[in-house]
Structures are given as C-alpha cells and as structure tokens.
ZAPA-817597 format. One record per residue (C-alpha): chain; x, y, z; residue in one letter. Coordinates in steps of 0.05 Angstrom, whole numbers, plus 32768, in hexadecimal, padded with zeros to 4 digits. Example, Ala and Ser with C-alpha at 12.3 -4.5 7.8 and 13.67 -1.06 7.14 Angstrom:
+--------+------+------+------+---------+
: cadena :    X :    Y :    Z : residuo :
+--------+------+------+------+---------+
:      A : 80F6 : 7FA6 : 809C :       a :
:      A : 8111 : 7FEB : 808F :       s :
+--------+------+------+------+---------+
***
This chain:
+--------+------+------+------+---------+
: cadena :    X :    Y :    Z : residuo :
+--------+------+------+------+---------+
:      A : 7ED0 : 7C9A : 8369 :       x :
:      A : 7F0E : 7CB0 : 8345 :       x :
:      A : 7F0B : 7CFB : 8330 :       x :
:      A : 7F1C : 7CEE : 82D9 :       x :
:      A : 7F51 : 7D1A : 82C0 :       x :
:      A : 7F3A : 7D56 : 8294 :       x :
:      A : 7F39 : 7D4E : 824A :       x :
:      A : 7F63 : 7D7E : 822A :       x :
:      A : 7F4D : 7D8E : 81E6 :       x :
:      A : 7F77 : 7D8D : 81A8 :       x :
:      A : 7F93 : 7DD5 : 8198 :       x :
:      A : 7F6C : 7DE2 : 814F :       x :
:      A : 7FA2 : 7DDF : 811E :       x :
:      A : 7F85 : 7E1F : 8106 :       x :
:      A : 7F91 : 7E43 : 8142 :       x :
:      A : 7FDE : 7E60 : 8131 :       x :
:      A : 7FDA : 7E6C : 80ED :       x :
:      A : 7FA1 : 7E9B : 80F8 :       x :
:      A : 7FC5 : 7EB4 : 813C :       x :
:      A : 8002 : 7EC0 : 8105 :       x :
:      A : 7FE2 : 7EDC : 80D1 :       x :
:      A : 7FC2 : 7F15 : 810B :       x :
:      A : 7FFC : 7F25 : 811F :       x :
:      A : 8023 : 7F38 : 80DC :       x :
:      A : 7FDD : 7F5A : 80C8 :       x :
:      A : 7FDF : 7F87 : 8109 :       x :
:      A : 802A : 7F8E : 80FF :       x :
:      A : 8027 : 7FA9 : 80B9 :       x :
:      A : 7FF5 : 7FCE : 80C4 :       x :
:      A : 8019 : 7FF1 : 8103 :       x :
:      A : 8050 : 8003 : 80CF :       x :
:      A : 8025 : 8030 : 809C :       x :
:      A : 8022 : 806F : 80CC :       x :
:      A : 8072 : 8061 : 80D9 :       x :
:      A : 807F : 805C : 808D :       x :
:      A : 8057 : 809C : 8082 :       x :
:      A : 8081 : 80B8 : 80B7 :       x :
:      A : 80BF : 80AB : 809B :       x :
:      A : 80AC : 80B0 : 8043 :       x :
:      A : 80C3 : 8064 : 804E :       x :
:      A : 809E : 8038 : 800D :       x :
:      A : 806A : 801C : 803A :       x :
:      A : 805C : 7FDC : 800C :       x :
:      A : 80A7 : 7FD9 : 800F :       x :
:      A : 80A0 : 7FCE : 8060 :       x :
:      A : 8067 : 7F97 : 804B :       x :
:      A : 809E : 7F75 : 8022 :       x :
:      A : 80CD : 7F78 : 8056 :       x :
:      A : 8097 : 7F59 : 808F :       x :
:      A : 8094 : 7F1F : 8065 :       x :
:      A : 80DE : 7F18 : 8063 :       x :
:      A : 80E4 : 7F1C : 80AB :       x :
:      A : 80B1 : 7EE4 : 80B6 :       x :
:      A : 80D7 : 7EC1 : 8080 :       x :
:      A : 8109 : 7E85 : 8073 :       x :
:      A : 8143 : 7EB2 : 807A :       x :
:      A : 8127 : 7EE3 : 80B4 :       x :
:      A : 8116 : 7EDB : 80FF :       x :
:      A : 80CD : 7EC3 : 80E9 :       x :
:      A : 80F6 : 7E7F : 80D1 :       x :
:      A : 80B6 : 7E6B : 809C :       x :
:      A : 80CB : 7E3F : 8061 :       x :
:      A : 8095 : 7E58 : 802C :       x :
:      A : 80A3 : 7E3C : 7FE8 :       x :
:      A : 805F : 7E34 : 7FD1 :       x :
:      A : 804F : 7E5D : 7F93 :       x :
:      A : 801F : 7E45 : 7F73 :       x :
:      A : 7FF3 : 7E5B : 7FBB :       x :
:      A : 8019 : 7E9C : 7FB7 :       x :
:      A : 7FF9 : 7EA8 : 7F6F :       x :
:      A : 7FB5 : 7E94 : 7F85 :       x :
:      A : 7FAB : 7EB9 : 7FC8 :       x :
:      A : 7FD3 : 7EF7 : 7F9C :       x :
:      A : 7F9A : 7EF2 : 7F69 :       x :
:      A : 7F64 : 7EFF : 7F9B :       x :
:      A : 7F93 : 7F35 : 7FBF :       x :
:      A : 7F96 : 7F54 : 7F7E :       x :
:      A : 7F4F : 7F4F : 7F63 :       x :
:      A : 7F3B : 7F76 : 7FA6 :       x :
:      A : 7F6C : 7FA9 : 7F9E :       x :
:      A : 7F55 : 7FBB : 7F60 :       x :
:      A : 7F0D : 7FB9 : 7F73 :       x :
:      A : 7F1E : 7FF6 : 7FA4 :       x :
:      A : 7F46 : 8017 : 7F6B :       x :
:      A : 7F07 : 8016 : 7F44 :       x :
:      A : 7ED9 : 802C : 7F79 :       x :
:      A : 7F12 : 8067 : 7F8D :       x :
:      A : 7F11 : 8079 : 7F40 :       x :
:      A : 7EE9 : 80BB : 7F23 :       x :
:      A : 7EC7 : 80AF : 7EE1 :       x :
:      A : 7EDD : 80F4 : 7ECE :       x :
:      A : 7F1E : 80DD : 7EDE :       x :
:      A : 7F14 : 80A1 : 7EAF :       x :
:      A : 7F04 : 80CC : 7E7A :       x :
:      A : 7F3C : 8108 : 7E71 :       x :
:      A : 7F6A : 80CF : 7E77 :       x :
:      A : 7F52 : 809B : 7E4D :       x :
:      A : 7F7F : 80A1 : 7E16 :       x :
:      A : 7FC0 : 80AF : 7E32 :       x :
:      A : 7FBC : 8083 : 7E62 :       x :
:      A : 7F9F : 804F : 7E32 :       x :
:      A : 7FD6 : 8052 : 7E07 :       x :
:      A : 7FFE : 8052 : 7E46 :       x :
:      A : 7FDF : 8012 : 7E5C :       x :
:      A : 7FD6 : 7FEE : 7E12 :       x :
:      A : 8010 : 7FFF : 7DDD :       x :
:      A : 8039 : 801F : 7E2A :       x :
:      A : 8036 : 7FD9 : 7E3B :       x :
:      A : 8048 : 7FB5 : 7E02 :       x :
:      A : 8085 : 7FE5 : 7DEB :       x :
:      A : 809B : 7FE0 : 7E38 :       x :
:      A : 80A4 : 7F8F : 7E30 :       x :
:      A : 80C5 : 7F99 : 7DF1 :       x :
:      A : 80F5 : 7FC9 : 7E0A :       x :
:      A : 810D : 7FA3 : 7E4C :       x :
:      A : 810A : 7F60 : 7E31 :       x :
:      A : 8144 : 7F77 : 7DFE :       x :
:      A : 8165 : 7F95 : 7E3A :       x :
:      A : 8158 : 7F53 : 7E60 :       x :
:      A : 816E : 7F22 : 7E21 :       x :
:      A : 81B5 : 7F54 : 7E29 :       x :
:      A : 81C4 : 7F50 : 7E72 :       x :
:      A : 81B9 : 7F07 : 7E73 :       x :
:      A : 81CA : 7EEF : 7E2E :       x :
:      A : 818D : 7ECB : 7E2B :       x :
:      A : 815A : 7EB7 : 7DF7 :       x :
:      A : 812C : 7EFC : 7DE0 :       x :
:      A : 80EE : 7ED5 : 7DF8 :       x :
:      A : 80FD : 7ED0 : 7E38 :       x :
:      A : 8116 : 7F1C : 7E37 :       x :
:      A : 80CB : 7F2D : 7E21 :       x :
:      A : 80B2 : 7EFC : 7E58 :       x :
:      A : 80D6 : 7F22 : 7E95 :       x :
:      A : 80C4 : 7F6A : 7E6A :       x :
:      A : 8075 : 7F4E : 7E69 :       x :
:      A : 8080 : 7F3F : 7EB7 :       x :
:      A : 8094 : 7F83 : 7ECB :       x :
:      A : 8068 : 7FAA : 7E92 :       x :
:      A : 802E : 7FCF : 7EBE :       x :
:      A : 8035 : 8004 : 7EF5 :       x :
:      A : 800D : 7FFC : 7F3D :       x :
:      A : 7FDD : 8031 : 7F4C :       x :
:      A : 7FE3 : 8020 : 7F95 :       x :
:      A : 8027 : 8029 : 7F95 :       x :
:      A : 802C : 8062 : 7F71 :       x :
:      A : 7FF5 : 8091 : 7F9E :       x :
:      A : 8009 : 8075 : 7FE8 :       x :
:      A : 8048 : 8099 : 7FD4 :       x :
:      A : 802C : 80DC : 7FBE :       x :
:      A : 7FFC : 80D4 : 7FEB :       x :
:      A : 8037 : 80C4 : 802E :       x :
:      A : 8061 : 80F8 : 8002 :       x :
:      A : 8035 : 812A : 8015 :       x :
:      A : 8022 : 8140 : 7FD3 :       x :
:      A : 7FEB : 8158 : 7FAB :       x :
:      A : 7FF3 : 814A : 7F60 :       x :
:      A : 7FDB : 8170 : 7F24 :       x :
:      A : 7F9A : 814D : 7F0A :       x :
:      A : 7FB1 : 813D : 7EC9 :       x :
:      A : 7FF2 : 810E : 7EDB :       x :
:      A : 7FCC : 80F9 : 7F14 :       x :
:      A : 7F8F : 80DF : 7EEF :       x :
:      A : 7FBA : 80C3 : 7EB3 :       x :
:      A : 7FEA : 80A4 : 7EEC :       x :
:      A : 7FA3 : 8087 : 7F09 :       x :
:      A : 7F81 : 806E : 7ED4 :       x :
:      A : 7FC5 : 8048 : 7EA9 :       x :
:      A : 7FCE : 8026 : 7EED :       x :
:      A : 7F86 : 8010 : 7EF7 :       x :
:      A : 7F80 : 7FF2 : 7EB2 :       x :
:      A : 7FCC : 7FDE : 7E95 :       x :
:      A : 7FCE : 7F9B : 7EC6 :       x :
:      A : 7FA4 : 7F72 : 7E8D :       x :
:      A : 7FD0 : 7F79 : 7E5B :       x :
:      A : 8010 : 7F64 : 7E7E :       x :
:      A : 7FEE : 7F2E : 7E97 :       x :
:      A : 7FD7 : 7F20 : 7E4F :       x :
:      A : 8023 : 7F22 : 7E33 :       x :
:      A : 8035 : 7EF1 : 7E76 :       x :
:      A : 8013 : 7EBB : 7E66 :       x :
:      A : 8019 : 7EC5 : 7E1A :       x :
:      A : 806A : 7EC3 : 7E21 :       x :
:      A : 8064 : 7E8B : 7E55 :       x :
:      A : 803F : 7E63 : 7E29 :       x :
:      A : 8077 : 7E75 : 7DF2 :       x :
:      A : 80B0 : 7E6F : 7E1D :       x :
:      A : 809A : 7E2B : 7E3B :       x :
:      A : 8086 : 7E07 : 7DF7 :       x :
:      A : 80B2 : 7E2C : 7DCC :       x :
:      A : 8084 : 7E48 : 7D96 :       x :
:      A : 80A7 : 7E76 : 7D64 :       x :
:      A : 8097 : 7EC0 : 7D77 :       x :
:      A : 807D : 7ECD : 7D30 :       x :
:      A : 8046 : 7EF2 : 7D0A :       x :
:      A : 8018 : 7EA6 : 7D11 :       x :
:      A : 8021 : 7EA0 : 7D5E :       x :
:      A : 8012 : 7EE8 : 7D6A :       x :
:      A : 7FCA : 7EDE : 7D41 :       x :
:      A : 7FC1 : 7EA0 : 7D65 :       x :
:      A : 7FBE : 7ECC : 7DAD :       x :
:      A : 7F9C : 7F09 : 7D92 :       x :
:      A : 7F53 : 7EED : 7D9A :       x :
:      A : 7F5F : 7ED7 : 7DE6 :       x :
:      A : 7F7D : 7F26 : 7DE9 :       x :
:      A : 7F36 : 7F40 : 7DCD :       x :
:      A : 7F11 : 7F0E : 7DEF :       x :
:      A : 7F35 : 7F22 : 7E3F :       x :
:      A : 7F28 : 7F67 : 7E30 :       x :
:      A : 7EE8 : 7F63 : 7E0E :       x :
:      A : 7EC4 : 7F38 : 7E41 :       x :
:      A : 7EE9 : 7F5F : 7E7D :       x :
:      A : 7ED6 : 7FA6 : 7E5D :       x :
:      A : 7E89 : 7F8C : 7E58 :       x :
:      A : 7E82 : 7F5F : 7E98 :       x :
:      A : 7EA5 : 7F8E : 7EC2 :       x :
:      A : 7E7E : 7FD1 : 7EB3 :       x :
:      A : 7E41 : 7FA9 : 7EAA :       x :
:      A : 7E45 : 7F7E : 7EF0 :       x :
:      A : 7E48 : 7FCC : 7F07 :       x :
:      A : 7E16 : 7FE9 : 7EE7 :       x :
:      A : 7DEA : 7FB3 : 7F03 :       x :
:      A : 7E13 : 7FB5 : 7F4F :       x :
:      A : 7DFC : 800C : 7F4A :       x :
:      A : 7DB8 : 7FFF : 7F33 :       x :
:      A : 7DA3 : 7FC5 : 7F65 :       x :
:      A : 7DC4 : 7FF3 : 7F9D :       x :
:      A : 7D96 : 802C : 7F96 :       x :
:      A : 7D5B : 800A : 7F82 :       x :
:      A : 7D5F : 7FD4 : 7FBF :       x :
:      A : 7D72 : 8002 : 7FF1 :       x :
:      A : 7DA2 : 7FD9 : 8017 :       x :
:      A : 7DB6 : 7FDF : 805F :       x :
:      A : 7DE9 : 8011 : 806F :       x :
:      A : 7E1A : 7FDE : 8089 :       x :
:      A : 7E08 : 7FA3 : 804A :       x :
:      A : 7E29 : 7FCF : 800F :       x :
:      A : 7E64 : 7FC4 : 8014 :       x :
:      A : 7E67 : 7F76 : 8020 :       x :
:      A : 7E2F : 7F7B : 7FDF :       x :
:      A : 7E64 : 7F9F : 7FB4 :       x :
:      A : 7E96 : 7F71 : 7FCD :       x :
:      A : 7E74 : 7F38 : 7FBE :       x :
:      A : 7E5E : 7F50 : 7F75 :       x :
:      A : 7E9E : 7F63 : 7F67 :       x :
:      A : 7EBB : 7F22 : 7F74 :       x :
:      A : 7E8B : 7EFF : 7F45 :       x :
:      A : 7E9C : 7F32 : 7F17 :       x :
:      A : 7EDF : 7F1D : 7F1B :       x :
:      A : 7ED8 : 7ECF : 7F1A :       x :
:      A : 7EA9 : 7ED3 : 7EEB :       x :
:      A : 7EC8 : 7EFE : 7EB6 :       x :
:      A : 7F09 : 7ECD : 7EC5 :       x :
:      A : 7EE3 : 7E8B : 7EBF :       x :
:      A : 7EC9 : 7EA4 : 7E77 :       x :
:      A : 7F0D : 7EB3 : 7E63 :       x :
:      A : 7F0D : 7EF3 : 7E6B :       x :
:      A : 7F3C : 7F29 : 7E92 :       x :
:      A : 7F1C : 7F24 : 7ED9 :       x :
:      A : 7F4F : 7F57 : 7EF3 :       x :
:      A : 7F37 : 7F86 : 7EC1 :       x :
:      A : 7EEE : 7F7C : 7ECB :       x :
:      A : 7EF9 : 7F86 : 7F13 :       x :
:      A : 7F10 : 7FCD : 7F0F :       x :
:      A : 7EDF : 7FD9 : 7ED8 :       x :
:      A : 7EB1 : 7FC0 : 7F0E :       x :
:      A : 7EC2 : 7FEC : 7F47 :       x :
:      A : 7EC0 : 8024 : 7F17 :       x :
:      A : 7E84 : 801F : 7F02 :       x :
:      A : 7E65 : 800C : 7F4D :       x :
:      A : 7E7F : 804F : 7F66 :       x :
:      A : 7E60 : 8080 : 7F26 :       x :
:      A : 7E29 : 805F : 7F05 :       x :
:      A : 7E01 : 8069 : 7F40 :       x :
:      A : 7DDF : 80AC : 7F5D :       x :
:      A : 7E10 : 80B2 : 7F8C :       x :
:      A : 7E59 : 8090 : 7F97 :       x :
:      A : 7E4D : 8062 : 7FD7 :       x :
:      A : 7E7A : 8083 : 8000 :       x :
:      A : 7E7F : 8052 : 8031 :       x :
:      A : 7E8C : 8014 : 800B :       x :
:      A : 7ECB : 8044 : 7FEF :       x :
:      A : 7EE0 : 8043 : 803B :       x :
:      A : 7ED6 : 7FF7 : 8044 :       x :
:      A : 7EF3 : 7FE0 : 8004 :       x :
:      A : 7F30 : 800D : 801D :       x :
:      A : 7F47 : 7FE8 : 8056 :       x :
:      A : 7F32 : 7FB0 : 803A :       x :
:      A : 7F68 : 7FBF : 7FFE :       x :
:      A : 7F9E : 7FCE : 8035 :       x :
:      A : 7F89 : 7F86 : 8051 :       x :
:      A : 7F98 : 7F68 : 8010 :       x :
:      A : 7FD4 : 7F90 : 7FFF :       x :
:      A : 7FEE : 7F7B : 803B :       x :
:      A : 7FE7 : 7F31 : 803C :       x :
:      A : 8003 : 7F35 : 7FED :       x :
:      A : 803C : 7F54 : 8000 :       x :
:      A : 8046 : 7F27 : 803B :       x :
:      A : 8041 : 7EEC : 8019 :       x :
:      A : 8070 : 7F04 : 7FDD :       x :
:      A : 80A6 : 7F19 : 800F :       x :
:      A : 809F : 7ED1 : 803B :       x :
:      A : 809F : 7EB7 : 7FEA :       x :
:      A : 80E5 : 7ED2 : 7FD8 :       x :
:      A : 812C : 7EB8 : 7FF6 :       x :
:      A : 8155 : 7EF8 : 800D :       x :
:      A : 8196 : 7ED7 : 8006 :       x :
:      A : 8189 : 7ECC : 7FC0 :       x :
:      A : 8188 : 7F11 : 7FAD :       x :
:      A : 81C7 : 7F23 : 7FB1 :       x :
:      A : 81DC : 7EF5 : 7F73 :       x :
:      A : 819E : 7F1B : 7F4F :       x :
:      A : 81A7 : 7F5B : 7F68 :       x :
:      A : 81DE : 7F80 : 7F32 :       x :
:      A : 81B0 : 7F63 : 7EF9 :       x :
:      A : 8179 : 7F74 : 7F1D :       x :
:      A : 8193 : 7FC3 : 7F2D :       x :
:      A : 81A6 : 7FC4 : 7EE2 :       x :
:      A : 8164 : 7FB1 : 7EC8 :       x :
:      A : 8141 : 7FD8 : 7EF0 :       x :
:      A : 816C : 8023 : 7EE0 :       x :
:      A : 815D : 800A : 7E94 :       x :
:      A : 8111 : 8001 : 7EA5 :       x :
:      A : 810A : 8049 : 7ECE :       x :
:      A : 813C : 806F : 7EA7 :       x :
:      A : 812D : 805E : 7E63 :       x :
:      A : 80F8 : 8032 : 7E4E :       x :
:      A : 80C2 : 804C : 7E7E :       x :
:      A : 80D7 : 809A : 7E6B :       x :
:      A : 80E2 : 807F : 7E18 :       x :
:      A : 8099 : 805B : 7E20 :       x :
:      A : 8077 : 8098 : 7E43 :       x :
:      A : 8094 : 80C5 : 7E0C :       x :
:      A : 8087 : 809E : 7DD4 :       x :
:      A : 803A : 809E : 7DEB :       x :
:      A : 8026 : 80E6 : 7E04 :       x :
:      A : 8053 : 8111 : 7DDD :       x :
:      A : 8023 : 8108 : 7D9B :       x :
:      A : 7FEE : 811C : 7DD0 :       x :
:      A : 8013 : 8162 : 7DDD :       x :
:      A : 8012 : 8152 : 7E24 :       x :
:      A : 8046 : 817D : 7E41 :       x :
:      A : 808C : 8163 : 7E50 :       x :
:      A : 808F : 816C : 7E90 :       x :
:      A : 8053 : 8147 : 7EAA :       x :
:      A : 806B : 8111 : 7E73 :       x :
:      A : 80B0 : 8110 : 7E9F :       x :
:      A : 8085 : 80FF : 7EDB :       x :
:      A : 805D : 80CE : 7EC0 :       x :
:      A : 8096 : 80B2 : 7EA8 :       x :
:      A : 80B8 : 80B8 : 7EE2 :       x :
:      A : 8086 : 8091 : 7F16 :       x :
:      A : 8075 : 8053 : 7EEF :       x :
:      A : 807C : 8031 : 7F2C :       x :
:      A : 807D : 7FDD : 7F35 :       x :
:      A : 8057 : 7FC2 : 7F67 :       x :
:      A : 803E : 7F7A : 7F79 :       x :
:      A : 8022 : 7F6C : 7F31 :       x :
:      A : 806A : 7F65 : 7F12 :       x :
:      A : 807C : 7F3E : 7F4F :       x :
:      A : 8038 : 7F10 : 7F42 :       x :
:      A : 8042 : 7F08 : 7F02 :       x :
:      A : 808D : 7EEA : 7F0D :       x :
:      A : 8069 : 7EAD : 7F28 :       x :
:      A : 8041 : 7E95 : 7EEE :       x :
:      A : 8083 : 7E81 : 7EC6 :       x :
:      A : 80A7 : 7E65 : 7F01 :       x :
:      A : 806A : 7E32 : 7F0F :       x :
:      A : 805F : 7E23 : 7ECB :       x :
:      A : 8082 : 7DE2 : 7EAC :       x :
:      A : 80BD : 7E0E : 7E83 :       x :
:      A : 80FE : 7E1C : 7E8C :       x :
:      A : 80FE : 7E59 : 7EBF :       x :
:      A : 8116 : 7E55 : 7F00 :       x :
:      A : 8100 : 7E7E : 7F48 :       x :
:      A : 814D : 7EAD : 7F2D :       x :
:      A : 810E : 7ED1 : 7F04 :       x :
:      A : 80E4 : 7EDB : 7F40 :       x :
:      A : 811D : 7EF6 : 7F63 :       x :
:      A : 8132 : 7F21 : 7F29 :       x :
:      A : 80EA : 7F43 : 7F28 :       x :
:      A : 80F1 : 7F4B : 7F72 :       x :
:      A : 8123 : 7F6B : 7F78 :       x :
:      A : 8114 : 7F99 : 7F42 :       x :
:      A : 80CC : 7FAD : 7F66 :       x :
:      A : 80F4 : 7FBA : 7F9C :       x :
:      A : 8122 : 7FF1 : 7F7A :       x :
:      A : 80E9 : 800C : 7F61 :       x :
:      A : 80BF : 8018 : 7FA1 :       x :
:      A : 80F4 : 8030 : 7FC2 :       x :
:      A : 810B : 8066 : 7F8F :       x :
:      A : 80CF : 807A : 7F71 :       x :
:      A : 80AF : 8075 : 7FBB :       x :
:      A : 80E0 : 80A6 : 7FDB :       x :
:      A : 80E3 : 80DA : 7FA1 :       x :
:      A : 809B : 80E0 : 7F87 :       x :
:      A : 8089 : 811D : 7FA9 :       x :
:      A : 80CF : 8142 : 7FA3 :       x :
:      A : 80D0 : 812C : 7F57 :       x :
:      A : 8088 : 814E : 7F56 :       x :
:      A : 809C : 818B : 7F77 :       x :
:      A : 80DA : 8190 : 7F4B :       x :
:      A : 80B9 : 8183 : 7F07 :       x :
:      A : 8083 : 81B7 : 7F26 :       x :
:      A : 8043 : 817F : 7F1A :       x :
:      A : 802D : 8187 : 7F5D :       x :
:      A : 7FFC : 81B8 : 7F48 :       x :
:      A : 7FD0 : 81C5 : 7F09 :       x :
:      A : 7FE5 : 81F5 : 7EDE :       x :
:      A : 7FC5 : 821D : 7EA2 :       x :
:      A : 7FEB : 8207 : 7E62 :       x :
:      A : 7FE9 : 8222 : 7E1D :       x :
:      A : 7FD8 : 8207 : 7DDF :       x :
:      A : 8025 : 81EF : 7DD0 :       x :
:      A : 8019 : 81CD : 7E16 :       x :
:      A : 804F : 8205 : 7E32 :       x :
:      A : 8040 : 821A : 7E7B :       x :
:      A : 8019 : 825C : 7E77 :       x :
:      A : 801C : 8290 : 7EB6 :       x :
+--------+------+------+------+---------+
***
C-alpha cells in the first residue's frame, strides 16, 4: 500500500507578525541600558526603531494606516498614564496643585495661543489652523521628562520635581480638549467667536467633570475592594489593570476625559488604600515601558523620513519659538504671582518636554474629513524630536547649573537663604 505524503499544515498567518512584533519589543528594550549609557533620549531610540523597520529603512514596511495608529496609541497612552498615577504621591499632588494646575489649565491654553500665532507667521496660514498645531503640541510628557533626569543621573529638588510631575500627569486633557475643538472648527469652518466658544464649554466641564469623579471614584472603590478581598499576591496587578481600563472606557464612552480619569485612577489606587501596592507599581512599570514602546514604534514606522527634510527649517523654527519663548513666557506668566522663585521657574520652564501626546494628537486632524494634510504630522514630528533630543541631553546639566538639583531653604521673597 502506498505510503501518503505528509500533510503540511498552513503556516498561521499570525505567526510573523507576532514573531516581528518580538523582536522589535526585545530590541528596544535591549537599547534602554545603552541609551542610559550614553544620556542618548531613549524614546528618541524608540522613534528611531520604528524608522528602521520602516518604508524608508532596512525594515522596508509600508505603514500608512492612521487611523490604527490613533487607536492602538490611545490604549498605549491610557496605560501609561495609569502607571503615572499609580507612581504619583498624594502629597505630591497636593503642594503642587496649583502651579501646576495653572500650568496644565490657563499653561495650556496661553501655550496654543502663543504658537499658533507663531505657526499662522511661518506659514502664512489661516490663525485657526495656527491654534490647531499650538493645541497639538500644548502638554508636556511626564515620561519623558523623568527617564531623562532619571538616565541624567540626577536628583531634583522636590518642589520643580513635583510641579514638573503633577502638570504632566494632568495637562494631556485639555490639549486634547482644544484638538478636537479646533478640528471640528478648522474642518467645518465655524467662526472662532464668543458663540462657538460657549457652544464647547459644556463638553469642557462635562470631560473634566466626569473624568475628575469617575476616575478618583473607580479608585477609591479599586483600594477599598483590594484590602477588604484580600486578593492573591500575584492577581493585583491584572485587578488594577483591569479596573483601570474600565475606568478609562467608561469615563470615555460617557463623554468624558478617559485619559484624565485614568491617572486620577491610578492615583487614587496607589493612596487611598492602607498601603500603596507596591507591586502592582512594579508591574504597571514595565508594563508602561511595553506600551511606550510599541507607541513609539508605531509613530516612527507612521512617519516618512524623507519627508522631513522639506519640514524640517519650519519645523526647527517652531520649535526654538516653542522652548525659547512661549514655554519660558507661559511658565512665567503662571508661577511668578505664586512667588515661586526664578530659578526653579527657569527650569520648569526649561523642561516642558513633548513626548508622544503632541505626536498623537497630530493624527486626529489628518484623518478627519478637513483640509490638513500628513505635512502637519510631519511638522509635529519633527518638532518632538528637537525636543527630546535637547531637553533629553541637557536636563541634568541645566539642573546642576540653575542649582535645582537639590532643595534649598528659601526666604520669604523666595531668595535662596544659606
């Protein structure tokens, strides 16, 4: 009897895109100890995997797909902040809470004013679309900001550190607020007037309002059911995971600011209960490199390096005007009636550092029906890109030389005392 040939089965089409997706993982995360090595920006070197595995790079991937991009980012994001939350002091919370507030409410808003005019000069273009691409690259990364004090080596005094903290952790609702409000008037050309501004400020009161309650509440509850269940050591973390999620979703689905709620979440996970649960901390750590790393993957495969070049003198210009004077103008205009001394305002206003929000937020107007092209996304790239690299490489000598790497006793005047 004939011996029938072996059937060989069909390779599961799922087989090398998770064999891909491994292997930039492992990679990047092979690169953070080299990046710490070297002061190199390591969500710079994230960017710059995702390039290489690119259209234009030795990877060869044609990835065009945006609206996926802002969908998998969303998630990304939502888990980074949970870990920000969890990694956050409530006393932290509260010495800071009104400059960085203002930082992260009126800071916000006065920072999309400012480099929208600067954008509507460079370009000659419409005002609204100036306050569009100023809304885009309005709030400051937390993670960004303390891998590089942290790789710098440095120790920061606690009050820039916790005002630094806390702006970061809670300014990304309100940029993402102003977003979609100036896509919306960008796309169906409302008139930027007194009417249209009263028309958004209930959905503003209603994202915070919801995200403020939902968010502290879902972790309230998260503590309480923690300590009075008594969990398994090893189910915490997944729990808090898992609640914060729904936090999240839920807060978003209710039109409110699920980012916000989120953090407010993790927050209130990690100090409402008797004891911070050290070990979800930990997990939700990695599990924030995880998702910082597939973000910033996906953004660099995303982007089209040979693009950049025709964006990159705008892109250098509006950037210097963004980190030399409208960051430094904002910070000032915000602290100084708080007597906060100048030099810890110069920090401040030094490291408000872009990360992967602006860059996320560039992708809501190019895959909406209006009349801006992937030239913004590019823009906003490359101007994240400035950013992490010069704020990355001189955070810790600009602390040392500004002498905020330490706390120091001040007077009354908010003069350094000896």
């Amino acid at each position: 009897m004939p011996v029938q040939p072996a059937v060989t089965p069909e390779p599961d089409p799922m087989i090398e895109p998770v064999f891909l997706f491994s292997l930039i993982i492992a990679l990047s995360i092979v690169l953070i100890p080299l990046s710490a090595r070297f002061r190199a920006p390591i969500l710079l070197l994230f960017l710059a995997v995702g390039m290489m595995f690119g259209e234009d790079g030795p990877g060869g991937i044609l990835f065009e797909d945006f609206a996926l991009t802002y969908n998998v980012g969303s998630i990304c994001l939502a888990l980074i902040l949970l870990s920000g939350g969890l990694g956050t002091r409530l006393t932290d919370v509260r010495a800071a809470a009104l400059p960085a507030g203002l930082l992260a409410g009126p800071g916000v808003i006065l920072t999309a004013g400012l480099v929208g005019l600067a954008y509507s000069l460079v370009f000659d273009a419409p005002l609204v679309e100036g306050l569009l691409f100023g809304a885009v690259v309005g709030s400051t990364d937390a993670a960004a900001t303390f891998m590089s004090l942290k790789d710098g080596g440095v120790t920061l005094a606690r009050r820039p550190r916790q005002t630094l903290l806390v702006e970061s952790g809670i300014n990304d609702p309100m940029a993402i607020f102003l977003t979609v409000m100036m896509v919306e008037v960008v796309d169906t050309g409302l008139p930027l007037d007194g009417d249209t501004l009263a028309r958004f400020a209930p959905v503003l009161a209603q994202q915070l309002g919801l995200g403020l309650i939902i968010g502290l509440g879902a972790g309230w509850m998260a503590s309480r059911l923690m300590a009075w269940i008594k969990l398994p050591a090893g189910v915490g973390s997944p729990f808090l995971l898992a609640m914060g999620l729904m936090a999240y979703s839920g807060t978003t689905m209710l039109g409110g600011s699920g980012f916000l709620a989120v953090y407010l979440f993790g927050l209130g996970a990690a100090n409402f209960g008797a004891t911070p649960p050290i070990r979800a901390i930990h997990f939700h750590e990695g599990l924030s490199w995880i998702a910082q790393i597939c973000l910033f993957v996906l953004l660099g495969l995303l982007v089209t390096p040979s693009a950049l070049p025709d964006v990159a003198l705008a892109g250098l210009i509006l950037a210097a005007a963004l980190m030399l004077v409208v960051r430094p103008a904002v910070v000032l205009t915000c602290l100084t009636p708080l007597r906060v001394p100048l030099r810890e305002q110069v920090y401040v206003g030094w490291m408000g550092m872009r990360g992967s929000v602006p860059i996320f937020l560039a992708i809501l107007p190019v895959v909406s029906p209006g009349p801006i092209t992937p030239v913004f996304f590019n823009l906003v790239f490359v101007i994240v890109v400035i950013s992490l690299l010069v704020h990355g490489l001189t955070a810790a000598a600009s602390a040392r030389w500004l002498g905020v790497d330490k706390d120091v006793e001040t007077d009354p005047d908010g003069t350094a005392s000896d």
